[in-house]
C-alpha positions in Angstrom: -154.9 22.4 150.4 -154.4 20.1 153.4 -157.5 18.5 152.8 -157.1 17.7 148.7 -153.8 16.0 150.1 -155.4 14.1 152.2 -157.9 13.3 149.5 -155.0 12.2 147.0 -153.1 9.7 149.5 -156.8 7.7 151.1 -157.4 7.5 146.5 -153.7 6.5 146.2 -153.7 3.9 149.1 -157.5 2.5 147.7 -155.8 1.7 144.4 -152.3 0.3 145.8 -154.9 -1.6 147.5 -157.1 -2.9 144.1 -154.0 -3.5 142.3 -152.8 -5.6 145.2 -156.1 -7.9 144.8 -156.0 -7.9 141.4 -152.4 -9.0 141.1 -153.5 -11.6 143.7 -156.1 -12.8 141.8 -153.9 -13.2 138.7 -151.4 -14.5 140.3 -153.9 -17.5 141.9 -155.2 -18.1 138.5 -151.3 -18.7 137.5 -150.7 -21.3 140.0 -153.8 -23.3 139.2 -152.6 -23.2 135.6 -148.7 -24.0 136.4 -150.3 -27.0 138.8 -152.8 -28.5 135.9 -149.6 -28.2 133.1 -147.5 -30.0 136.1 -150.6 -32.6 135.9 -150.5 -33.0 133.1 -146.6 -33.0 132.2 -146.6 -35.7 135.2 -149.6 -38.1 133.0 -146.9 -37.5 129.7 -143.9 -38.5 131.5 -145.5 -42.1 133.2 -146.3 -42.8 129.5 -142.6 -42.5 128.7 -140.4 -45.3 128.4 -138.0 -44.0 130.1 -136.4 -41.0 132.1 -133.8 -40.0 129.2 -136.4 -40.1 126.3 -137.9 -37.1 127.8 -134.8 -34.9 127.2 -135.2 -34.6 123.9 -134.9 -30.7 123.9 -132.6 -29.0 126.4 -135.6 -26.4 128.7 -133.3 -23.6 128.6 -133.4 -20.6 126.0 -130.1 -19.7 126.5 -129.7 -15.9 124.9 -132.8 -16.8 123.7 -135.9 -14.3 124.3 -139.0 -16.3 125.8 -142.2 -16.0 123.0 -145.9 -16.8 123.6 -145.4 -20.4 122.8 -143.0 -21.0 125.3 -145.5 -19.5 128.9 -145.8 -23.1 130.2 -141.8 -23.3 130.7 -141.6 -19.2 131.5 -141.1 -19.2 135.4 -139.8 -17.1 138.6 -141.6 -13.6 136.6 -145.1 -15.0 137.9 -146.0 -11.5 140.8 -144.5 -9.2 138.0 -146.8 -10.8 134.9 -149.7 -10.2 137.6 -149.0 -6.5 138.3 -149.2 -5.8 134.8 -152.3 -7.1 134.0 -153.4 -5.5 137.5 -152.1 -2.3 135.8 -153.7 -2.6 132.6 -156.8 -2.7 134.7 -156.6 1.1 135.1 -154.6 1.9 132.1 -154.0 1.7 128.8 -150.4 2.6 128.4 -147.4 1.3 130.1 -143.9 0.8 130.1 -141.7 -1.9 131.0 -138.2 -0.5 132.1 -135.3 -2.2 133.1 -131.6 -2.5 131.9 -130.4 -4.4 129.2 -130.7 -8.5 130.7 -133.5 -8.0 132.8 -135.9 -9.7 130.9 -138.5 -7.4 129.5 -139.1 -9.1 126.5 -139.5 -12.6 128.0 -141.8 -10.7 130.4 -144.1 -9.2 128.4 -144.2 -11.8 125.7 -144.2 -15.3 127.6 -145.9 -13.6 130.2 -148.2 -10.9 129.7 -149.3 -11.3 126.4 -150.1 -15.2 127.4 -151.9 -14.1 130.6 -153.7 -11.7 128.3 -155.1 -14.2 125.8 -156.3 -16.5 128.9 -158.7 -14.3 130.0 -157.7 -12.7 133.4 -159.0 -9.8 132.9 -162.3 -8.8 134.2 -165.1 -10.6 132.0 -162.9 -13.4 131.0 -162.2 -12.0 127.5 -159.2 -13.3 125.7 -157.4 -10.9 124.6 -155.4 -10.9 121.2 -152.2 -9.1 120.6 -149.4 -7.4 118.2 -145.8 -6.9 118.4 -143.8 -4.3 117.0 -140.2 -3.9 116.5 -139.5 -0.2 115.8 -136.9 -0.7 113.3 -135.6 2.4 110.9 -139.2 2.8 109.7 -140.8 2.8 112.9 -144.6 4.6 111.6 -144.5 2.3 108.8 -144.0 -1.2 111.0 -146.7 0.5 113.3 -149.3 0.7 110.8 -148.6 -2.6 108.9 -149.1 -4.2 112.5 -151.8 -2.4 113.5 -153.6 -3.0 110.1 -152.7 -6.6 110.8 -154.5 -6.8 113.8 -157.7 -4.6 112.4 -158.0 -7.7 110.0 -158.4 -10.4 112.5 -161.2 -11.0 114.7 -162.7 -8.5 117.4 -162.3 -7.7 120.8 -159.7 -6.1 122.4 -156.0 -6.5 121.8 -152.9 -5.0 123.4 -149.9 -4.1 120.7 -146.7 -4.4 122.2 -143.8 -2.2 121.4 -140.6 -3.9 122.0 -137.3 -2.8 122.3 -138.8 0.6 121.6 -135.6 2.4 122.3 -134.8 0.9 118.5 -136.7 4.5 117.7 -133.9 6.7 118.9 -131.1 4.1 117.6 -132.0 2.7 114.3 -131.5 5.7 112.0 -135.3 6.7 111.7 -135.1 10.9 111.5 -137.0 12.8 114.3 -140.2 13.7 111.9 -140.2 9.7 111.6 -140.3 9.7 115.7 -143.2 12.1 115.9 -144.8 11.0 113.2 -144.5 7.3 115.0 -145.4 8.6 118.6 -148.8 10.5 117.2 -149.9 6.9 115.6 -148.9 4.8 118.9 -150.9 7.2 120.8 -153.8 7.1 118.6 -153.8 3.8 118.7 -154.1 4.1 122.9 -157.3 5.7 122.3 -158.8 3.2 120.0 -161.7 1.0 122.0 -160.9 -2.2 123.4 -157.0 -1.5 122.9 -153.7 -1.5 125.1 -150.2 -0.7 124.0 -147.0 -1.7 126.2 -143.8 -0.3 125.9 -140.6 -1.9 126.9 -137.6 0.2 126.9 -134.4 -0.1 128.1 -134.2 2.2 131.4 -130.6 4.2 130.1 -133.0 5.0 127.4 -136.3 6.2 128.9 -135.0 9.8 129.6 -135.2 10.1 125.5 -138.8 9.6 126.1 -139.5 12.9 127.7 -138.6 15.0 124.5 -141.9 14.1 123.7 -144.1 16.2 125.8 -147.3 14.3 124.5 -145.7 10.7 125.5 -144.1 12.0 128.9 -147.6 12.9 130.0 -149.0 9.8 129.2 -146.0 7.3 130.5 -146.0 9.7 134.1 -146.9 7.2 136.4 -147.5 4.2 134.1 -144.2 2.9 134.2 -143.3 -0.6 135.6 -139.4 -1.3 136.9 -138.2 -4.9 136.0 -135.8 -5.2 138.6 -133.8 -8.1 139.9 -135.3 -11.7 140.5 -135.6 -12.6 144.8 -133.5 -15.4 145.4 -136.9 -17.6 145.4 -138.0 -16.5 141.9 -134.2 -17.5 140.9 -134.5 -21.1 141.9 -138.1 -21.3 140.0 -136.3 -20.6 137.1 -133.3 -23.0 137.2 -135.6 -26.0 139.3 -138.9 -25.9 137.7 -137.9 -26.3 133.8 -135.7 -29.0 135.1 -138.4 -31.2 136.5 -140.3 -30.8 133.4 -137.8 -32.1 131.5 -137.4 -35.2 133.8 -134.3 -33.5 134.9 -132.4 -34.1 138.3 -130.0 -31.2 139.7 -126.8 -32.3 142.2 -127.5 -30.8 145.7 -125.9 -27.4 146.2 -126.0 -26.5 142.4 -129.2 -24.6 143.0 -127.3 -22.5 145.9 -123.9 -21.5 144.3 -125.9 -20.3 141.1 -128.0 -18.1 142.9 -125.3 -16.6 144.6 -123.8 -16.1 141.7 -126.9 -14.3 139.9 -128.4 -12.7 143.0 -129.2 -8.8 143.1 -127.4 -8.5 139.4 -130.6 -7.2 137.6 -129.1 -7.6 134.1 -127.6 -11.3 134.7 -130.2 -13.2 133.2 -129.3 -13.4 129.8 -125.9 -15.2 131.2 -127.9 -17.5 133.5 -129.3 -18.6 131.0 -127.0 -19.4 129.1 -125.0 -21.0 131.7 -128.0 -23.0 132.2 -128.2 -24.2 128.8 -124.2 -25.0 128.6 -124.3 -26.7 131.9 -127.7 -29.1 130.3 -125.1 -29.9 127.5 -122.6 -31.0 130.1 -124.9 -32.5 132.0 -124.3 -36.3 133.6 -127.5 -38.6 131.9 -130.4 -36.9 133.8 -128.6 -35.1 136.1 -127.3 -31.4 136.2 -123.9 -30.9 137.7 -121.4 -28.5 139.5 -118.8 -30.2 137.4 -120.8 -29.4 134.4 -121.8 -25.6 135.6 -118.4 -24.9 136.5 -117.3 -26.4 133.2 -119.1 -24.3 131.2 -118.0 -21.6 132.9 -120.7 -20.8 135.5 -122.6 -17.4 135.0 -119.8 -15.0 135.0 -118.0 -17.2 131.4 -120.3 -19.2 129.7 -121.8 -16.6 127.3 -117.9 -16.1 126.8 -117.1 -19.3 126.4 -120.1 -20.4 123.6 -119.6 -17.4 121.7 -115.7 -18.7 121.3 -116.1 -21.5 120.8 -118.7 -20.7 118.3 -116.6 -18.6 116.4 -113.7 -21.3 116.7 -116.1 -23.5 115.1 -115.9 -21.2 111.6 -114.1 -22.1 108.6 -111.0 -19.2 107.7 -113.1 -17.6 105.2 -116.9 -17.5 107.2 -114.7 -16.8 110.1 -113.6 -13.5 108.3 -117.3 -13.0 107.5 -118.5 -13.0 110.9 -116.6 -10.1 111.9 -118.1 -8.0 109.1 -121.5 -9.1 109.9 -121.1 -8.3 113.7 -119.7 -5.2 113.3 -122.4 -4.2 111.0 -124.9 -5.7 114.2 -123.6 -3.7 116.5 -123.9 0.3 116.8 -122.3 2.9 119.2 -124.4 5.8 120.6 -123.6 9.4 120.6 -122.6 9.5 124.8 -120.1 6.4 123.6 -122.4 3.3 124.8 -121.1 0.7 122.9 -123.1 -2.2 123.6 -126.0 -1.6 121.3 -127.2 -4.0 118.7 -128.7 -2.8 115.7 -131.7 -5.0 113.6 -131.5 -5.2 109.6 -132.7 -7.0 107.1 -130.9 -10.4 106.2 -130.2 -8.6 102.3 -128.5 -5.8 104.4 -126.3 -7.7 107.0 -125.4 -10.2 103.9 -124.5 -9.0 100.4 -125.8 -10.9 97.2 -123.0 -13.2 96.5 -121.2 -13.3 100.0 -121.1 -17.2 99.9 -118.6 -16.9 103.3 -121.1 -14.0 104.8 -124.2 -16.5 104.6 -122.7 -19.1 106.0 -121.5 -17.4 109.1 -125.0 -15.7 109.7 -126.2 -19.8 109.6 -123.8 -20.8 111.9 -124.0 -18.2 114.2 -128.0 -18.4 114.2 -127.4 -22.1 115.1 -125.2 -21.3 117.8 -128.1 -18.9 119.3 -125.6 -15.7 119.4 -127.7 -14.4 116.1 -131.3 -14.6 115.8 -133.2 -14.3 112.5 -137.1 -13.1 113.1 -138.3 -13.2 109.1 -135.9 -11.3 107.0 -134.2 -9.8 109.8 -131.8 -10.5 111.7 -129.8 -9.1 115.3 -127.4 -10.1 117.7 -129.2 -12.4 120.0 -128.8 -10.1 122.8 -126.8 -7.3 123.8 -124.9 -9.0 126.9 -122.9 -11.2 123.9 -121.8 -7.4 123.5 -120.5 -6.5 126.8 -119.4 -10.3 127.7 -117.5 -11.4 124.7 -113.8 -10.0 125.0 -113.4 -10.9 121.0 -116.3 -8.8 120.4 -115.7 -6.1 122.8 -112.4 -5.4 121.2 -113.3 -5.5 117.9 -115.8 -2.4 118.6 -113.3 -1.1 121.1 -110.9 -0.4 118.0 -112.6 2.0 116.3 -115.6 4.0 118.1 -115.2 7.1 116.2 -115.2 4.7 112.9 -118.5 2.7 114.1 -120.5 6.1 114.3 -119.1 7.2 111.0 -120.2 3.5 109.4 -124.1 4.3 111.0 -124.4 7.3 109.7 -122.7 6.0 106.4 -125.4 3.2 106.5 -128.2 5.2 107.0 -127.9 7.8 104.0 -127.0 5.3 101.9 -130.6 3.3 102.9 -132.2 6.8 103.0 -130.9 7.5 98.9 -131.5 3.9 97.2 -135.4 4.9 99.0 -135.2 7.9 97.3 -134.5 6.0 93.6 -130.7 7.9 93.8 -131.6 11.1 94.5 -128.5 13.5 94.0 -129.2 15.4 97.3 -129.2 12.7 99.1 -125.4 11.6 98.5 -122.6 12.8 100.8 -120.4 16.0 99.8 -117.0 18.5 101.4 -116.3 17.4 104.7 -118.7 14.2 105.2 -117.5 12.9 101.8 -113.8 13.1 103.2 -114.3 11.8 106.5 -116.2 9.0 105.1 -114.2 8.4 102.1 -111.1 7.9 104.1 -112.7 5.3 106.7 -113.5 3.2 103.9 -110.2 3.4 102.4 -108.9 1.4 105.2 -112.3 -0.8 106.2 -113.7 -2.1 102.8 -114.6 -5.4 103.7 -116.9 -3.9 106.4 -119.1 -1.5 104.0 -122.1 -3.3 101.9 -122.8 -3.3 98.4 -125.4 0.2 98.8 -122.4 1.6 101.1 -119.8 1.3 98.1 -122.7 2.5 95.7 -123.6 5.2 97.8 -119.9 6.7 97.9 -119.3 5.9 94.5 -121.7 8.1 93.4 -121.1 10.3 95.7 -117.7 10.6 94.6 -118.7 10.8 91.1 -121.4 14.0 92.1 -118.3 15.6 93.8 -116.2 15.4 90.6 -118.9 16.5 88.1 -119.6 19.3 90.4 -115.9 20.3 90.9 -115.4 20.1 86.9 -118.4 22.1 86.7 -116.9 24.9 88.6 -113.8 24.6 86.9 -115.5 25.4 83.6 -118.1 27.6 85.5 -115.0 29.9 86.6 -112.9 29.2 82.9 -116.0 30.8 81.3 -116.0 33.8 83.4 -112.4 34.7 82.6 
């Protein structure tokens, strides 16, 4: 026994060890890379005419995510990017965890996925990839992805499963889980193929329901924790400079102290970043402008006001629907969770005021629209939004009532109007009676659904009427 032990921790250091070179060797190949772009984004600005014409776009996402098209500006996450690759050197399945702001998306997608498709793996090939967004039908976006992918050309691909916690939240029924979880796990074992996970960390418990998955994620897990203080100021300096940027002296420091050790900050750093760009002085970034906007700690707060300020009366009214529908409450009472539908669903045909709020807000960046979907750009706009907060904060019970509302009513206009899928005795009631008082938050297929599940109830209560009249 002693000596199997032994065994296990000499095999455990060895690959500590290999991971450790190959992250080093990734890692090198990203600095030569960061210092030919700087080459080359130093030839680009001597050819222009002059300082300010190179700030044409403002280098910070604000809420944001970071996509494959934006890895040249995607800085501080450069050790983490390499121990992924260093871990999908030994394994096909892995998880990105970390709490809602920490930037697994940006991660994986301006990081990984980037890395991936240069070639750092052993043999140089460049890897292509897929992302997934679980959504209510989560087996069905699987496949259409993965089919996707089997269309394009060979060699091997990684299909990345984002905000895969969407699985547990976004109405999908647990056959629908298992029969999603047997595919992604298929899909592991197919040649030449990676899948990566990222799931918020309140979340990944949920994953160990599924005996098959928990054996498979034990030990292929990756924490994205918070940034060092030097990885901080290569996020704020380094987009700057490509952007011809200058930054006032000290700026740097009281923004790090403000972010530092807060793993789920980032979201509002960026944001304060790109508040503080539009209050900046010419070229330069200020701590007039930073503190302006509101610093870390208000600026979200501050845009998303001023954002919804911005909205006639009547889109104004809209927005609140349209949020409200966004946004979801769990079962334990966690509140901050955003929910992704289709634009048909979060609009109705015919809400003139509802489309032109979803616009706005989208331009604003507090709503982002990924083909004919659309969610709250992030979930911090949830927790650092007092407007927003208290709008959720009114009603919890009536929140879980409208998902569950939302879902069946989905589930029966799939089923053509099946009768047994409509609402009846208490569920009817309960239901009925939040609507009676929050109309303008239900949907066209919400009011059909309880319509005809009103009309089922009275056809079947006249039917026992005249069931029990014909019996006496």
């Amino acid at each position: 026994m002693a000596e199997a032990t032994d065994r296990v921790a000499v095999s455990r250091r060895r690959l500590l060890a290999f991971r450790g070179e190959i992250a080093d060797g990734v890692e090198g190949i990203q600095q030569l890379l960061e210092q030919r772009r700087a080459q080359l984004a130093g030839r680009e600005a001597q050819l222009q005419a002059s300082a300010v014409a190179a700030l044409g776009a403002c280098p910070y996402k604000g809420l944001a995510r970071f996509e494959e098209a934006d890895a040249a500006s995607f800085f501080g996450r450069e050790r983490l990017v390499a121990e992924l690759v260093a871990r999908l050197a030994e394994s096909r399945l892995l998880a990105v965890v970390g709490p809602s702001g920490s930037g697994k998306s940006s991660l994986v997608r301006a990081g990984l996925l980037p890395a991936l498709a240069a070639g750092v793996l052993a043999g140089g090939q460049r890897w292509r990839s897929s992302i997934v967004c679980p959504g209510p039908h989560p087996a069905r976006e699987l496949a259409h992805r993965v089919h996707e992918s089997d269309r394009t050309a060979g060699g091997p691909r990684v299909v990345f499963v984002d905000q895969f916690e969407e699985m547990f939240i976004a109405g999908a029924d647990r056959r629908e889980h298992e029969e999603f979880i047997t595919h992604l796990l298929d899909v592991v074992d197919q040649p030449d193929t990676a899948v990566v996970l990222a799931i918020r960390a309140d979340h990944l418990g949920r994953c160990a329901t599924y005996p098959e998955l928990a054996d498979r994620l034990t030990g292929n897990d990756v924490l994205v924790g918070p940034m060092r203080d030097s990885e901080l100021r290569r996020t704020v300096e380094l987009p700057a400079q490509r952007a011809g940027l200058e930054i006032e002296t000290g700026l740097v420091d009281v923004i790090v102290a403000d972010v530092a050790g807060r793993a789920g900050a980032l979201p509002l750093l960026s944001t304060a970043l790109a508040e503080t760009w539009e209050r900046r002085d010419t070229r330069a970034l200020t701590l007039a402008g930073y503190r302006a906007a509101g610093g870390v700690n208000g600026a979200l707060a501050r845009m998303a006001e001023d954002a919804y300020a911005a909205l006639p009366a009547g889109p104004r009214a809209a927005a609140r629907r349209l949020l409200l529908r966004l946004c979801d409450a769990a079962e334990d009472g966690d509140l901050s969770l955003r929910r992704r539908l289709p634009v048909a669903e979060a609009t109705d045909d015919g809400d003139a005021d509802g489309r032109v709020a979803l616009e706005m807000l989208a331009d604003r960046r507090l709503l982002t629209i990924d083909s004919d979907a659309v969610e709250v750009a992030h979930e911090a706009l949830l927790r650092e939004w007092p407007r927003l907060r208290t709008w959720l904060d009114e009603d919890v019970q009536g929140r879980r009532l409208h998902r569950r509302l939302h879902d069946a009513a989905r589930s029966w206009d799939a089923a053509g109007g099946d009768p047994s899928e409509l609402y009846r005795g208490t569920r009817l009631g309960a239901a009925t009676d939040w609507a009676a008082s929050h109309d303008d938050e239900l949907s066209q297929a919400e009011r059909a659904f309880l319509a005809a599940s009103r009309a089922q109830g009275e056809q079947e209560l006249a039917d026992a009427r005249l069931r029990a009249s014909a019996r006496a």
